[in-house]
N, C-alpha and C positions, 0 to 999 in steps of 0.2 A: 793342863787338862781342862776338859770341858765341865762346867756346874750343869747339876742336871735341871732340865725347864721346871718351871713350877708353875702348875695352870693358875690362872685367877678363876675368880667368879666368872670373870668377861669370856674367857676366852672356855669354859663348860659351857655356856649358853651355846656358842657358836660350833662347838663339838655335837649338841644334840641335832644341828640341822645337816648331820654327814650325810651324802645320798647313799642308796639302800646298796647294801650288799648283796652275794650271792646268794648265803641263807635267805634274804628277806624278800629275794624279788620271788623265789620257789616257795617261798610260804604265802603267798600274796597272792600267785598264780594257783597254787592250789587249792585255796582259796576261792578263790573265783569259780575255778576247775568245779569244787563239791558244791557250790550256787548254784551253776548251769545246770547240773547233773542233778538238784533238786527240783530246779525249776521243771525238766523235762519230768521225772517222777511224777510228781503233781499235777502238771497238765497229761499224762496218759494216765492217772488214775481218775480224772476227773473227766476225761475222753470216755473211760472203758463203766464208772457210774452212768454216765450220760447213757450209753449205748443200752447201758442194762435198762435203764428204765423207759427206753425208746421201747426195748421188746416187750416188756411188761406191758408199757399202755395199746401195744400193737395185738397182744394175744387179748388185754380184755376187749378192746375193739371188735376181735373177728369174733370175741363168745356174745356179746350185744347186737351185733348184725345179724347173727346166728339165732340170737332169740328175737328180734325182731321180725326179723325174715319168718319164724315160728308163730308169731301172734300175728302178724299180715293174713297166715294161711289160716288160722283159727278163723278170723274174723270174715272172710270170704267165705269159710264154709259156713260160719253160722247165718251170712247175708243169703245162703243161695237160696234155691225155691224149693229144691227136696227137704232143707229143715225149718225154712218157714209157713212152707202150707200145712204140714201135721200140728205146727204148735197156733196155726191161727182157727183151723178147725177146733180145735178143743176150745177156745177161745168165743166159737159160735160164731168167727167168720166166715164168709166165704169169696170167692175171685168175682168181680164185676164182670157184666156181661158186658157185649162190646159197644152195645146202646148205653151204657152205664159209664162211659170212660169219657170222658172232656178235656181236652188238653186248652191249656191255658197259657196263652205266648207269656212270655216275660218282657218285660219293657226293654227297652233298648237303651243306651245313655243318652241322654241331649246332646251331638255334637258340638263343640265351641264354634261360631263365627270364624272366628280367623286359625282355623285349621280347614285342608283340601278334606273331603271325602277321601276315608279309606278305599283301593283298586284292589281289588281278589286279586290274588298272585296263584 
């Protein structure tokens, strides 16, 4: 009859580096498997925050254009002549007459030297 083996120390060292069984390579892989499957989680939840806060800054955008576009119109009507001739008369102005108007050119830049004269296009 055959004695049964009896491991040493030596030969346990050499037992733990068995390659992976069938259990171990389907734990390993699914493993991996719930990695992937988190990775893509997190990038579309970080996709679908992104996009929220895309519409967010897009809607305050269009209520700022909105109100600017609103103080544009303000400010032209308060520049025009229907509401600054009543408030310059109370005021004890009045429009120059057309002998009373002097237009006064504005200087022009000093060209550089070594630049051509601008051609009207």
């Amino acid at each position: 009859m055959r004695e049964p083996v009896r491991h040493s120390s030596a030969c346990s060292k050499a037992r733990s580096a068995v390659p992976l069984r069938g259990r171990h390579w389907i734990a390993f892989w699914l493993v991996a498997l719930l990695a992937a499957l988190w990775l893509v989680i997190a990038r579309q939840t970080a996709a679908l925050n992104a996009a929220r806060a895309l519409n967010e800054l897009r809607e305050e955008r269009a209520t700022l254009e909105g109100r600017r576009a609103d103080l544009e119109r303000r400010v032209r009507t308060a520049q025009s002549r229907a509401v600054l001739l009543p408030k310059a008369h109370k005021q004890g102005l009045r429009l120059p007459a057309d002998t009373e108007i002097i237009l006064i050119p504005a200087p022009s830049e000093p060209r550089q030297p070594s630049q051509p004269p601008e051609l009207p296009f």
